[in-house]
matplotlib code that plots the C-alpha trace (Angstrom):
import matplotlib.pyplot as plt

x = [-205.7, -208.0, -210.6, -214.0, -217.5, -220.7, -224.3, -226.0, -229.5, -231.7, -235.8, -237.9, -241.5, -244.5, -244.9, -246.6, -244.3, -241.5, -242.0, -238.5, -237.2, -233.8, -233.5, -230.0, -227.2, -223.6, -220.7, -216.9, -215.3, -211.7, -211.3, -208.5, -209.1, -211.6, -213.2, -214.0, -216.8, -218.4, -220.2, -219.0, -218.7, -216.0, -212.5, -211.9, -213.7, -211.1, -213.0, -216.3, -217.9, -221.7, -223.6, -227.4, -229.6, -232.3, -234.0, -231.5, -233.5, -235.2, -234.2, -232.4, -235.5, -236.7, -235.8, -234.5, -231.8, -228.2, -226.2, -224.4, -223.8, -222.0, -219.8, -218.5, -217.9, -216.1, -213.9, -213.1, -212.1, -209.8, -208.0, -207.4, -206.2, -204.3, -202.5, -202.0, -199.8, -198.1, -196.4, -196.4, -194.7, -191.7, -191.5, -190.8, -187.0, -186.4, -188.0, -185.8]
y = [122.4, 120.8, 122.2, 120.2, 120.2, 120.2, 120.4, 122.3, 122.2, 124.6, 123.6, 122.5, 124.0, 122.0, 122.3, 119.3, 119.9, 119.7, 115.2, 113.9, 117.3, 118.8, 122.6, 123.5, 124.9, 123.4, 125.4, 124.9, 124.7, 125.1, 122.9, 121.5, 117.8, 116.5, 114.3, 117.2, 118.6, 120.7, 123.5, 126.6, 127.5, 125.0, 125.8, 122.8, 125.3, 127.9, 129.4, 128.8, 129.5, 129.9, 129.8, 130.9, 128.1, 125.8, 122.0, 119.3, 116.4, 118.6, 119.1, 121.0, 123.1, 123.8, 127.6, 125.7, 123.9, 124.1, 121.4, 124.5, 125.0, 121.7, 121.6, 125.5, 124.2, 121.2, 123.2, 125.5, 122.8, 121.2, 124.4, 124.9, 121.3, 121.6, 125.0, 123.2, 120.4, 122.4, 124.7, 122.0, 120.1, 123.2, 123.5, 119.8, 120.2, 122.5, 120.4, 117.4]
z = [69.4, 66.8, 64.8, 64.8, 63.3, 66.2, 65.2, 68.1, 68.8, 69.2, 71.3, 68.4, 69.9, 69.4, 65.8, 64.0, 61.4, 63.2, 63.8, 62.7, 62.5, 64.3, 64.9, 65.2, 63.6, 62.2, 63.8, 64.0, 67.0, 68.0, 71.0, 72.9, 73.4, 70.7, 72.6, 75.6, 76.2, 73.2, 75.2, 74.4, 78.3, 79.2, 79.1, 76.0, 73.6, 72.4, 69.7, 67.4, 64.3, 64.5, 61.6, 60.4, 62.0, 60.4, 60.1, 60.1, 58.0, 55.4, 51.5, 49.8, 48.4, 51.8, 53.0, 56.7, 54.9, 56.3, 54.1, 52.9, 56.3, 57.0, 53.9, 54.8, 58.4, 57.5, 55.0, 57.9, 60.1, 57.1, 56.6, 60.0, 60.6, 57.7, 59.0, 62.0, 60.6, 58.7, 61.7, 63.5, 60.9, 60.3, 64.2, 64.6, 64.2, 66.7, 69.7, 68.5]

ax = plt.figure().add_subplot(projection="3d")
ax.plot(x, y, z, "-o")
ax.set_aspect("equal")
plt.show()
């Protein structure tokens, strides 16, 4: 199992603001072949982590920003890849 980062969108309305906008949110997923399928319904998707959604393509002063999103996800995912290496690097021995 891997640990990735997915941006999921969300229906963007009719909005004229929204032209060149994404609505969506950044979530981690725990999935068991990375290159699967990324719906949370399917049996790759083990696990996710959903956060607040917002605009993808905006600035950091808007009040829909989610960069902080992304950089918390991806830190998730790191740690848990790096957790996974490590037990899998201790366990190694014993399947030799």
């Amino acid at each position: 199992m891997e640990a990735i980062v997915n941006f999921r969108t969300e229906a963007n309305g009719s909005f004229r603001f929204m032209r060149g906008l994404t609505r969506g949110y950044w979530r981690m997923l725990v999935v068991k072949d990375p290159e699967g399928s990324t719906s949370v319904s399917s049996n790759n998707v083990v696990s996710q982590s959903v956060t607040h959604s917002g605009l993808r393509g905006v600035t950091k002063r808007s009040a829909y920003w989610i960069g902080d999103n992304l950089a918390h996800c991806e830190d998730l995912a790191d740690a848990y890849n790096t957790k996974r290496d490590a037990i899998c690097a201790a366990c190694a021995p014993w399947f030799e």
